[in-house]
C-alpha positions in Angstrom: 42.5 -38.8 -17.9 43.0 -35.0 -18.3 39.7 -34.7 -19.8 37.9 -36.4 -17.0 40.1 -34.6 -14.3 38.9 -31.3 -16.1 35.0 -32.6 -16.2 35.5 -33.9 -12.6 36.9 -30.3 -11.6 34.2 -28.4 -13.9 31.1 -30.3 -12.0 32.2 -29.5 -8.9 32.8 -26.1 -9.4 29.0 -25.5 -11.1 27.9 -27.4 -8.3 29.3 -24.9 -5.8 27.7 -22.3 -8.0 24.4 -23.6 -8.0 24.1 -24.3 -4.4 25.3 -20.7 -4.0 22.7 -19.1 -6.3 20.2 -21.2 -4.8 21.2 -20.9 -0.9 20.7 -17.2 -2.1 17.5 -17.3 -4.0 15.5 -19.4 -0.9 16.7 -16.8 1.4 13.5 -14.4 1.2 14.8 -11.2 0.5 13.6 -8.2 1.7 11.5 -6.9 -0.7 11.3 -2.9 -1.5 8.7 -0.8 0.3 8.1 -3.7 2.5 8.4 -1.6 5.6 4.6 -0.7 4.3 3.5 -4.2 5.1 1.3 -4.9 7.8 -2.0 -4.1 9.7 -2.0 0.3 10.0 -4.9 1.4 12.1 -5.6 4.8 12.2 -5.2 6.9 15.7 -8.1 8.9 15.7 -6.5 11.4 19.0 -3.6 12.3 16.7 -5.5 12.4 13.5 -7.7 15.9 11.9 -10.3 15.8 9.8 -11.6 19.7 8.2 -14.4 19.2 7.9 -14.4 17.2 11.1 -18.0 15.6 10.7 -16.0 13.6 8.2 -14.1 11.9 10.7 -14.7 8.3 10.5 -15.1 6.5 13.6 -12.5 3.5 13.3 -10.4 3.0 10.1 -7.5 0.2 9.1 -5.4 -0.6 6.5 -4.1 -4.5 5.4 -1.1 -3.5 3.5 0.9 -6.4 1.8 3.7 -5.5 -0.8 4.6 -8.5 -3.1 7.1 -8.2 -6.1 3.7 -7.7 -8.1 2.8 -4.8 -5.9 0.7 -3.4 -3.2 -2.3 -4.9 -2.1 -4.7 -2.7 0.3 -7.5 -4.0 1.7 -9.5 -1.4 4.5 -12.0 -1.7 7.0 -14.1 0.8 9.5 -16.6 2.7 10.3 -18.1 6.0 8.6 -18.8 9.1 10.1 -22.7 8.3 9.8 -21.9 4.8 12.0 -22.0 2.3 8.6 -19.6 -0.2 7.5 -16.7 0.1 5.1 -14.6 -2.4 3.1 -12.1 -1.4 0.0 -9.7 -3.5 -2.0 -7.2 -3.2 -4.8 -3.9 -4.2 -5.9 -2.0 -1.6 -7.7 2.0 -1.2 -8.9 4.3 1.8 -7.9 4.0 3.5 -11.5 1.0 6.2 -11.0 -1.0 4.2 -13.5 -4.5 3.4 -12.6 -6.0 0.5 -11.0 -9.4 -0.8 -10.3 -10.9 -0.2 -6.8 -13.7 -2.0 -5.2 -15.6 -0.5 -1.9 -18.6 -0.8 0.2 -20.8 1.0 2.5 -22.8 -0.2 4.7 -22.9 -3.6 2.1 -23.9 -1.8 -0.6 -21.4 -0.3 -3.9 -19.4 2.4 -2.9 -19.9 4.8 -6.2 -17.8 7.8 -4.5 -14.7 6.0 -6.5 -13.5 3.6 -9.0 -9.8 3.8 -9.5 -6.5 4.4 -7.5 -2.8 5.0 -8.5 0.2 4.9 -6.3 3.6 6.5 -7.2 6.7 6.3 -4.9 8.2 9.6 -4.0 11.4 8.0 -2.1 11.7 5.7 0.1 9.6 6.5 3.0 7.1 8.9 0.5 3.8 7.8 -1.5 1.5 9.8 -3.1 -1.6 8.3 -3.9 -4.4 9.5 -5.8 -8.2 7.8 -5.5 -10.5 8.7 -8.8 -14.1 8.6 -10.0 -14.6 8.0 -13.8 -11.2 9.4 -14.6 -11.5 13.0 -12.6 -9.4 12.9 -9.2 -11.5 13.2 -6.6 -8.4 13.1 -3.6 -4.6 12.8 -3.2 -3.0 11.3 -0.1 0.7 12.3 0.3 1.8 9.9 2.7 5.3 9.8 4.8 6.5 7.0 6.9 8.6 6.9 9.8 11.6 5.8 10.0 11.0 3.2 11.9 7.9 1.9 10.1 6.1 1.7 12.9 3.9 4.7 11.7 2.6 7.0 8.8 0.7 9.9 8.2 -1.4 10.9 4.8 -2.7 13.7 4.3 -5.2 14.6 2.5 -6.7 16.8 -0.3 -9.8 17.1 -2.4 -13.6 17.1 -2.4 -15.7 14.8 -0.4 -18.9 13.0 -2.3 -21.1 16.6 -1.7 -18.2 18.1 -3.4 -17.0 20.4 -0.4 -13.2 21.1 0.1 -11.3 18.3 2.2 -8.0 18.5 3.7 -7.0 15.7 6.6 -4.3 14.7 8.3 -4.5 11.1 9.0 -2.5 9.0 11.7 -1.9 5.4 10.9 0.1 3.4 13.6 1.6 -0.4 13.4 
């Protein structure tokens, strides 16, 4: 009888634990860095581009952080009036990960890598690369609310003059 009360009393007690650990794990949990989730489109008024016939004329950001990382997927318009489209999934480690574009439908050669490293946070740097050389950083600060963000932006362009934006991106 003391055995069975003991069983009796051990069940329900890992019962109670289970449903606890469980009740906890279906909650979704907010996950770090998720205030960078969302659609960002940049706000060209509030946004500078040196030199400024590199501004492009739309730009926006898909950014959805999952416990495997960030995925980025962009789409807009060029200065020259063509298409874009980028994707990649990369951790928050500063290692580097593959990255696919498109201009105007065709391969966009101008880079073939990305790495992302968290500052703090509310702070990214992230740095986009061509066959191993850095071509651009992007510093990039959000808001405290995470309703906005703004990168900016050093390096050389694809006819290998100077760059340096500030760029805008609103929720």
């Amino acid at each position: 009888m003391k055995l069975s009360r003991r069983v009796w009393i051990s069940t329900g007690i890992l019962s109670i634990v289970v449903l606890g650990v469980t009740t906890v794990l279906a909650q979704n949990p907010t996950l770090p860095n998720d205030h960078l989730t969302g659609l960002w489109r940049l706000n060209l008024a509030k946004s500078k581009f040196d030199p400024a016939d590199m501004a492009p004329k739309s730009d926006q950001a898909r950014v959805t952080v999952t416990t495997a990382g960030v995925k980025v997927q962009t789409d807009g318009v060029n200065a020259q009036g063509k298409p874009t489209h980028s994707e990649y999934m990369a951790k928050f480690d500063g290692k580097d990960y593959p990255w696919t574009g498109t201009v105007d439908g065709k391969p966009n050669t101008d880079q073939d890598a990305v790495s992302w490293k968290q500052i703090d946070d509310w702070t990214y740097d992230v740095t986009n690369k061509l066959k191993g050389k850095v071509t651009s950083t992007m510093h990039i600060v959000i808001s405290k609310d995470g309703k906005s963000g703004t990168g900016t932006v050093t390096g050389t362009g694809p006819q290998g003059q100077a760059v340096k934006h500030t760029a805008v991106y609103e929720k």
